[in-house]
N, C-alpha and C positions, 0 to 999 in steps of 0.2 A: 608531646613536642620535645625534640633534643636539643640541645645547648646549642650546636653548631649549625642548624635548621634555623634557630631562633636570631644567632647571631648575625647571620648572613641575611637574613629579613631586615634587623633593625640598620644595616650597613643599606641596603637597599631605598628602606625608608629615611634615614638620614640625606642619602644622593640626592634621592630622584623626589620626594615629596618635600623635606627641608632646607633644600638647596643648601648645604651644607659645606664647607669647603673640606678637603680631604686631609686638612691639620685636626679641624674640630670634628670628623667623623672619628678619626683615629682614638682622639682625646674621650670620647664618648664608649668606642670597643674596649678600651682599657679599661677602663672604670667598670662596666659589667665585665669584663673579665675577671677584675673580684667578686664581683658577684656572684659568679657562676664558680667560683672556686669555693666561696665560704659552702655557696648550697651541693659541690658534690663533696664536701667533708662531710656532712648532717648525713646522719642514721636515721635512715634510709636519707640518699641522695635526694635531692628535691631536683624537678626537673622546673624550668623556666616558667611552665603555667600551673605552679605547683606552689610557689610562693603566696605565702599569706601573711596577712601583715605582722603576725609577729614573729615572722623569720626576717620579714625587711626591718623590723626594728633592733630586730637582734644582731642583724648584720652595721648596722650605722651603729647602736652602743657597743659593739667590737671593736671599728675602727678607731673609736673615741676613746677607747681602754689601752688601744694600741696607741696613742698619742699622736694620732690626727688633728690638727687643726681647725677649730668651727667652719672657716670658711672651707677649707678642703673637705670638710664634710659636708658642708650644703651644698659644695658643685656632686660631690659623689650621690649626692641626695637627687639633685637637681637631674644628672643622668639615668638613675636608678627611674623615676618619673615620666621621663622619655621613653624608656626602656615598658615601662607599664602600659602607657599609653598606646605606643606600638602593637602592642599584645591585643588589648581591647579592641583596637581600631580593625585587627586579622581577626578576632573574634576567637583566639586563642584563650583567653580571660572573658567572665562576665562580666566582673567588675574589676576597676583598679583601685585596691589595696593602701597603694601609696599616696593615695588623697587625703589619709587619716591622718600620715607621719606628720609631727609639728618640726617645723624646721629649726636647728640647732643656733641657740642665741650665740649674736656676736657683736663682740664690740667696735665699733664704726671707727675706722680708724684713717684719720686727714691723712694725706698722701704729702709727701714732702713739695717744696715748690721752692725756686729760684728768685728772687727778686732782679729787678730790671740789671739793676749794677754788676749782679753775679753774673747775668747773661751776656753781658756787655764785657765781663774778664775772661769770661771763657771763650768768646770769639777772637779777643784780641790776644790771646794763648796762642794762637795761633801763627807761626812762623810764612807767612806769605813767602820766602823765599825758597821755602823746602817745597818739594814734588808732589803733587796734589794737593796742595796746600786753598786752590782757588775750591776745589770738590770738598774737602773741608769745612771751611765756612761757609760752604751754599748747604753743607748738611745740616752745620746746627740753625742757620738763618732759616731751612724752610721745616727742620722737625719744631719749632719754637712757632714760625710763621704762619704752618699752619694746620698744628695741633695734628701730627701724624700719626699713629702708633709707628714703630718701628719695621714692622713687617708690610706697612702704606708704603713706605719711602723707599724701601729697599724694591717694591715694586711699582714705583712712580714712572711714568712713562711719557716721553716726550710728546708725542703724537695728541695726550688729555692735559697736556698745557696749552692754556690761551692765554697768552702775557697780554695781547691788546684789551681783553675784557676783564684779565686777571681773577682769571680762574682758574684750579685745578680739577679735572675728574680725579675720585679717588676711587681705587677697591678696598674694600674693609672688610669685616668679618664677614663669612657667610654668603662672600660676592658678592657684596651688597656694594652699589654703585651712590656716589654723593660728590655733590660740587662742591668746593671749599674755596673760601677767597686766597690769591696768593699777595701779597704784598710785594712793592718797590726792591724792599732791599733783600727778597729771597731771591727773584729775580734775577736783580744785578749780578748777585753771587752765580747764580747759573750759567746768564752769558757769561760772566769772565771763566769758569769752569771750561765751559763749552768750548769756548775758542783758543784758550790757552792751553790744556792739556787734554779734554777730550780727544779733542780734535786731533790729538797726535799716538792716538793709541789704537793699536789695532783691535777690533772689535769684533766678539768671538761671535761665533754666529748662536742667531735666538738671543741677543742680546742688545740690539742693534739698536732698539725702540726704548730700553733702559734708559734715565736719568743718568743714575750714579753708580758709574764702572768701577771695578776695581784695575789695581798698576795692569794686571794679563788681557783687561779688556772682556773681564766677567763679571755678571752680575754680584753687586756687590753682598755682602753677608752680615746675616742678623750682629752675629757676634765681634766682627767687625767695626762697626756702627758702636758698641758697648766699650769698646776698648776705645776707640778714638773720645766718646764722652768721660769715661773714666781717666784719660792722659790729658785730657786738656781740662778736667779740673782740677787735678793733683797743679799742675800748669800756674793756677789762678788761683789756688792756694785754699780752694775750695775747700772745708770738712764735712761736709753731707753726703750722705750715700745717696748718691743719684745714679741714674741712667737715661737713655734715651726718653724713655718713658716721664721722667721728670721735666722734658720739656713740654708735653702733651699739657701735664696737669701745669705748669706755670702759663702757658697761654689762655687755660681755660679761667684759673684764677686771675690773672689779669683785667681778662674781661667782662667776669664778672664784679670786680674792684670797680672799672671803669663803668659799671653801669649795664651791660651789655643785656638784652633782655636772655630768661635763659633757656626761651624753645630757640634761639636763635644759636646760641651757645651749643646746646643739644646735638641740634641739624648737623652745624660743623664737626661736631666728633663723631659723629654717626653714632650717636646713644640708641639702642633700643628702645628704654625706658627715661622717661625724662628725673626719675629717682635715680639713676645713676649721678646726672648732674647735678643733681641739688645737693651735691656732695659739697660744690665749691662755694655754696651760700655759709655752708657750717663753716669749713675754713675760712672766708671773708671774716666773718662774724668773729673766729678764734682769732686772726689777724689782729682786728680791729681790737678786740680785747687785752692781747697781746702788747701791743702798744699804748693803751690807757695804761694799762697797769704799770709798763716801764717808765712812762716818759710823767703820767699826770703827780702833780704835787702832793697830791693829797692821796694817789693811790694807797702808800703803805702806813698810811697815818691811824694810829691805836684811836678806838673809838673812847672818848671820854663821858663818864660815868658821872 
């Protein structure tokens, strides 16, 4: 079997068997594109069903040597496995190889998060006067609202809002379909969006069913969205490196503060695995630690002997 025989299968099996979306098929051909380059440097060339596991381990302690990242090495890993699987499932391979690899330790690391007050500076940053000012605040109220990633909102769609049952449909990874609660005050934000400046912008076609337009009346842009979170906390005097993304995890953190069960928590971010979210229990927990140690009397007090 050749590389480009092989490659075009697992493009295949990612579409039509993984339902994959064609960001994270792409993100998967890359990754064996190194692959396929470490094994035609190797004497003799190794072809795709030719790999054995200690060419796959030679290739992850390469890119480890090259100053790869654990986690970037375990999604590379992670592809690498797919890419295996694929092989075996055509019956290109007897067996998959990559079952054996132990995946690259990493340190677990809480993701930043906003508290109520921060979030409350960062919307009120905001200039109501100035031109798009209402599309503005309905973006931070509904990525906060309702725990979006950034690439959900940028493709939020008018048509999968129900404000009378207060719900959203979302698309997420993988086209994966989920209803998410929307709240009052993202809402609000929206209709006043709507009627006061949507409403007046001409709207480019294929765009029609969009949310949140840009000034030309085009769907708006990932990077876009970055820069508007990044100006409106420089704004609020903000010093954390946040992004869009930093509002996802402060709704999740929130909720689980408030108690929130966390298959319930899960559902709404659309987690594959519910050890994604148990992320936000560690943070609570570091929160809550956090605070004993600043505020209790006796936190820093010398044990006496």
């Amino acid at each position: 079997m050749d590389w480009d025989k092989a490659l075009r299968g697992l493009r295949m099996y990612l579409k039509l068997q993984r339902s994959l979306s064609d960001r994270t098929v792409a993100a998967y051909l890359s990754d064996i594109g190194k692959l396929r380059l470490y094994a035609e440097q190797q004497s003799p060339p190794l072809a795709p069903d030719a790999l054995g596991l200690e060419d796959l381990q030679a290739f992850i302690a390469l890119q480890a040597r090259n100053g790869l990242a654990a986690t970037s090495q375990a999604r590379l890993l992670s592809a690498v496995r797919v890419f295996q699987r694929h092989l075996l499932v055509d019956k290109a391979i007897a067996s998959d190889p990559s079952e054996l690899i132990e995946n690259p330790r990493q340190a677990r690391k809480l993701p930043i998060f906003l508290t109520i007050e921060e979030i409350d500076a960062i919307a009120d940053a905001i200039d109501l006067s100035a031109p798009m000012a209402h599309r503005d605040r309905a973006i931070i109220e509904t990525l906060y609202g309702c725990g979006l990633r950034v690439s959900e909102l940028c493709g939020l769609r008018l048509s999968r809002i129900s404000a009378e049952e207060g719900f959203v449909r979302v698309v997420g990874k993988g086209d994966k379909e989920r209803l998410v609660p929307i709240g009052a005050e993202a809402l609000h934000w929206i209709g006043l969006y709507a009627r006061h400046e949507r409403s007046h912008v001409k709207v480019q076609p294929k765009a029609e069913d969009l949310v949140f337009l840009n000034a030309r009346g085009g769907g708006l842009s990932r990077m876009s969205v970055f820069n508007l979170v990044k100006e409106l906390a420089v704004r609020a005097g903000i010093r954390k490196h946040i992004s869009p993304h930093t509002f996802r995890h402060s709704f999740a953190t929130h909720l689980v503060e408030g108690g929130a069960d966390l298959r319930a928590v899960q559902e709404m971010l659309g987690h594959a695995s519910i050890t994604t979210t148990e992320i936000y229990t560690h943070l609570d927990r570091e929160y809550l630690r956090s605070n004993i140690m600043r505020f209790h009397p006796r936190a820093d007090a010398k044990a006496v002997g």
